[in-house]
TORBARO-296006 format. One record per atom (N, C-alpha, C): chain; y, x, z. Coordinates in Angstrom, 1 decimal, decimal comma, padded with zeros to 4 digits. Each point is the difference from the previous one (the first is absolute). Layout:
{chaine A	Y Y	X X	Z Z}
...
//
This chain:
{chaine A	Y -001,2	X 000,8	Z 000,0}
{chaine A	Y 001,2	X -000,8	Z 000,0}
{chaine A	Y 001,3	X 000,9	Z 000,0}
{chaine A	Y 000,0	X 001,2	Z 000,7}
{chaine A	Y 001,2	X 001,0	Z -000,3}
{chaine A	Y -000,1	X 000,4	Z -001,2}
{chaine A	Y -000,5	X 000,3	Z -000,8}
{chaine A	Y 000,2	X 000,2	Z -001,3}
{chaine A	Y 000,8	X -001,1	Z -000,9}
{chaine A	Y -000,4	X -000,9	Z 000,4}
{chaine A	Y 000,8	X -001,1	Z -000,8}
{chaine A	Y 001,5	X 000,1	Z 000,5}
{chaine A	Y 000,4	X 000,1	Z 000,8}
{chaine A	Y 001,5	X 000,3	Z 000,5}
{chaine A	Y 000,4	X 000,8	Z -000,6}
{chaine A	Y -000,8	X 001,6	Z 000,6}
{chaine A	Y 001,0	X 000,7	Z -001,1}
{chaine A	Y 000,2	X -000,1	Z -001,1}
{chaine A	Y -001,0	X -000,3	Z -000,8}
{chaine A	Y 000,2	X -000,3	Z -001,9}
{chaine A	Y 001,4	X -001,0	Z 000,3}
{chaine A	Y 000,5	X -001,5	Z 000,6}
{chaine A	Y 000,5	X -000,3	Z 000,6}
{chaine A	Y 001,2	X 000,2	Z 000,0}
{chaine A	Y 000,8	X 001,0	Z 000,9}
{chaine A	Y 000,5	X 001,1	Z 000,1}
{chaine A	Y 000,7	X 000,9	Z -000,8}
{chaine A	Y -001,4	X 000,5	Z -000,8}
{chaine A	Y 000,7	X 000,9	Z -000,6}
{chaine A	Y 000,5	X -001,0	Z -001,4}
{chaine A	Y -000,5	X -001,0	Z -000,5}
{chaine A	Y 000,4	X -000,8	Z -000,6}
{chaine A	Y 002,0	X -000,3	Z -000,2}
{chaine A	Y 000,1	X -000,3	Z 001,3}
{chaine A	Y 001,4	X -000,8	Z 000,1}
{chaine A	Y 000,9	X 001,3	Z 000,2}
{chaine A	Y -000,6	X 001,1	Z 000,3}
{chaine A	Y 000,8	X 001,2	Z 000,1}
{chaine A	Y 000,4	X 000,6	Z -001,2}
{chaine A	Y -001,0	X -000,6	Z -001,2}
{chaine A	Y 000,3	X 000,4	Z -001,6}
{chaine A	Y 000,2	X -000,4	Z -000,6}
{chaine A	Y 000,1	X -001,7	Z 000,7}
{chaine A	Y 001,3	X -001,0	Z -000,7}
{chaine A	Y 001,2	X 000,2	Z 000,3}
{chaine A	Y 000,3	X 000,7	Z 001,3}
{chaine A	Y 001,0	X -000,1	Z 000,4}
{chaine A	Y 000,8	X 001,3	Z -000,5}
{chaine A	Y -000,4	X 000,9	Z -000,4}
{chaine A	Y 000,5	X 001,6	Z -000,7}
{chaine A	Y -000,4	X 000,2	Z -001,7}
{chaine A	Y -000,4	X -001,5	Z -000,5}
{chaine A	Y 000,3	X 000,6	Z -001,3}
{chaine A	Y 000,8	X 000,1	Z -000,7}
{chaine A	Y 001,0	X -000,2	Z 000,5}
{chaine A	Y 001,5	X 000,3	Z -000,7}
{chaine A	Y -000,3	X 001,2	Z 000,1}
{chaine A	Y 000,5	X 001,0	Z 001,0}
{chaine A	Y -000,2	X 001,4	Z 000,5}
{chaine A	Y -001,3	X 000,7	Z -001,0}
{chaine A	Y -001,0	X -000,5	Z 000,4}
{chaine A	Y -001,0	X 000,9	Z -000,9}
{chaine A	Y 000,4	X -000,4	Z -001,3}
{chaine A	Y 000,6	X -000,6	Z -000,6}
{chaine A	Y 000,4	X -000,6	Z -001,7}
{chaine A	Y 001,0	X 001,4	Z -000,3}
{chaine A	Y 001,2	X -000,6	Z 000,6}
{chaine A	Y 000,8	X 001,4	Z 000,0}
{chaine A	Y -000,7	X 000,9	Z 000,0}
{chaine A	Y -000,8	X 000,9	Z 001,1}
{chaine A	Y -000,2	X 001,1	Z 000,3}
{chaine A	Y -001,0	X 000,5	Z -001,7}
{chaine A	Y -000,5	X -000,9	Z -000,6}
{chaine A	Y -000,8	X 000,2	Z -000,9}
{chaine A	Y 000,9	X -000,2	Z -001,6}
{chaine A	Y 001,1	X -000,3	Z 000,2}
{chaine A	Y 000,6	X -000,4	Z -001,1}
{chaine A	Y -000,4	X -000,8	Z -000,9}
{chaine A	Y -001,0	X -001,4	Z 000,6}
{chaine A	Y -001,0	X -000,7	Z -001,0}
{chaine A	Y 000,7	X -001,3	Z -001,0}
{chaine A	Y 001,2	X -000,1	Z 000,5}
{chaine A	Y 000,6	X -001,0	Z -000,4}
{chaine A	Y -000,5	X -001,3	Z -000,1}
{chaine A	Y 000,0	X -000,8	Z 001,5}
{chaine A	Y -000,5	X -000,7	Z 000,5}
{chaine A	Y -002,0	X -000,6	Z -000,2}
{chaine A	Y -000,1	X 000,8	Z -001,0}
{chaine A	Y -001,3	X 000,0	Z -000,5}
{chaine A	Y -000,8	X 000,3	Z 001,2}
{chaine A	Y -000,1	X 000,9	Z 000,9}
{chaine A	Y -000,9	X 000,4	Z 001,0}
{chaine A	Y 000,3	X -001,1	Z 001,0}
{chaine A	Y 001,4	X -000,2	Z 000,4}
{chaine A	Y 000,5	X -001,2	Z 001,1}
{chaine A	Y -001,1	X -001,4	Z -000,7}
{chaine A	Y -000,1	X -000,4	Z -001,1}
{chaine A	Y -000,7	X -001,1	Z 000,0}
{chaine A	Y -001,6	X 000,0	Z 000,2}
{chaine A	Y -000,5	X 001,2	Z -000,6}
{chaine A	Y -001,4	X 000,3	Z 000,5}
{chaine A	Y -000,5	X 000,0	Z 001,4}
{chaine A	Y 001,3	X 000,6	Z 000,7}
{chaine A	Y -000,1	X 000,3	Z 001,6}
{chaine A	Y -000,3	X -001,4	Z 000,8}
{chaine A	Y 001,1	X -001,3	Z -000,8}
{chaine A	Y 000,2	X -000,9	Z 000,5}
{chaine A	Y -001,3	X -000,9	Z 000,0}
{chaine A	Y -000,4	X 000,3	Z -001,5}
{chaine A	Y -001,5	X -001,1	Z -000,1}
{chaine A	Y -000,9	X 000,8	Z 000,7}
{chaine A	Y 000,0	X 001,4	Z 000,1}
{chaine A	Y -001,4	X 000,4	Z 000,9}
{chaine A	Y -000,3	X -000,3	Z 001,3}
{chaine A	Y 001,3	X -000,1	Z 000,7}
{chaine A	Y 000,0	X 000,0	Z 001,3}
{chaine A	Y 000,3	X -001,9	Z 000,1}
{chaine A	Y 000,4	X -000,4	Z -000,7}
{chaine A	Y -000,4	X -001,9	Z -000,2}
{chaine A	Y -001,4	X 000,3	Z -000,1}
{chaine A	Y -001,2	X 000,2	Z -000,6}
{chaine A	Y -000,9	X -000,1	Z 000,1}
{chaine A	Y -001,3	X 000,0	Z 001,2}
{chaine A	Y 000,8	X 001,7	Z 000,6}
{chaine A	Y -000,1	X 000,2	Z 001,4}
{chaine A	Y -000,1	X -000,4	Z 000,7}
{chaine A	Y 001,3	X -000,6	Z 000,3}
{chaine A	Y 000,4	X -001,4	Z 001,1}
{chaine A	Y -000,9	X -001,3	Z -000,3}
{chaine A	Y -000,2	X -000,4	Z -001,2}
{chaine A	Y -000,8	X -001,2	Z -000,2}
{chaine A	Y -001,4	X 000,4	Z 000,6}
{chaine A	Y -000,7	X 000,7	Z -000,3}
{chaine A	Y -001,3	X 000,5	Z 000,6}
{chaine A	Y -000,5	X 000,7	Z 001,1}
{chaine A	Y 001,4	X -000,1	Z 000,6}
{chaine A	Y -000,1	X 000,5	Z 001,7}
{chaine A	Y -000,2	X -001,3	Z 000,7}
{chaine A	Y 001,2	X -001,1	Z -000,6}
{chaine A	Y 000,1	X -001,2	Z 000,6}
{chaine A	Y -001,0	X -000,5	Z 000,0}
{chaine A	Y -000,7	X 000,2	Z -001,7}
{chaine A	Y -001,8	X -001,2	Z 000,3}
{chaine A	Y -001,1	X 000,3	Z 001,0}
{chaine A	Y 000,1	X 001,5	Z 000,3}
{chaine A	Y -000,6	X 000,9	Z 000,1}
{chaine A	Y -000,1	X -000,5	Z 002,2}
{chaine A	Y 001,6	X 000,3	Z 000,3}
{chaine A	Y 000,1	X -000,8	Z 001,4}
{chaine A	Y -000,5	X -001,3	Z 000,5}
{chaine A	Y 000,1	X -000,7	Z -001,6}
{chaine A	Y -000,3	X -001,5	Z 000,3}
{chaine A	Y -001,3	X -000,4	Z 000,2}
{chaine A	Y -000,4	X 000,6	Z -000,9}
{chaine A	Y -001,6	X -000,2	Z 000,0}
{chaine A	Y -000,8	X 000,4	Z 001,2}
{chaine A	Y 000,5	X 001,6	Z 000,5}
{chaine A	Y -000,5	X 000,3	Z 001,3}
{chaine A	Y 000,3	X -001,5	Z 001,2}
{chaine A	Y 000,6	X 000,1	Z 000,3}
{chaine A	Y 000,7	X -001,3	Z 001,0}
{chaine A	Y -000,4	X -000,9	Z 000,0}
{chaine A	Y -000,9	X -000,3	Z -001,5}
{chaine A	Y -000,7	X -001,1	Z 000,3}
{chaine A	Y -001,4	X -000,7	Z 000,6}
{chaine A	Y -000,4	X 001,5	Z -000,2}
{chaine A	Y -001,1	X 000,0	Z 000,2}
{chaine A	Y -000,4	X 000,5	Z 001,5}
//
């Protein structure tokens, strides 16, 4: 179950700095949108991931 947090975690930490890592990479917002859908994905499969535990 810790493992799913940090994925989690580090998720919203790479939503939250892809501007920064975009810049730092000069991708022209091309990397910022990959960053965005990967770590959406992330988040989606953490959430099922918690839910499903809890239910059971």
């Amino acid at each position: 179950m810790k493992i799913t947090w940090i994925f989690l975690i580090l998720a919203i930490v790479c939503a939250l700095f892809s501007d920064k890592i975009d810049v730092a990479f000069k991708a022209d917002q091309k990397l910022k949108r990959i960053i965005l859908i990967f770590s959406g994905g992330i988040l989606l499969v953490c959430v099922i991931t918690i839910i499903a535990m809890n239910l059971n």
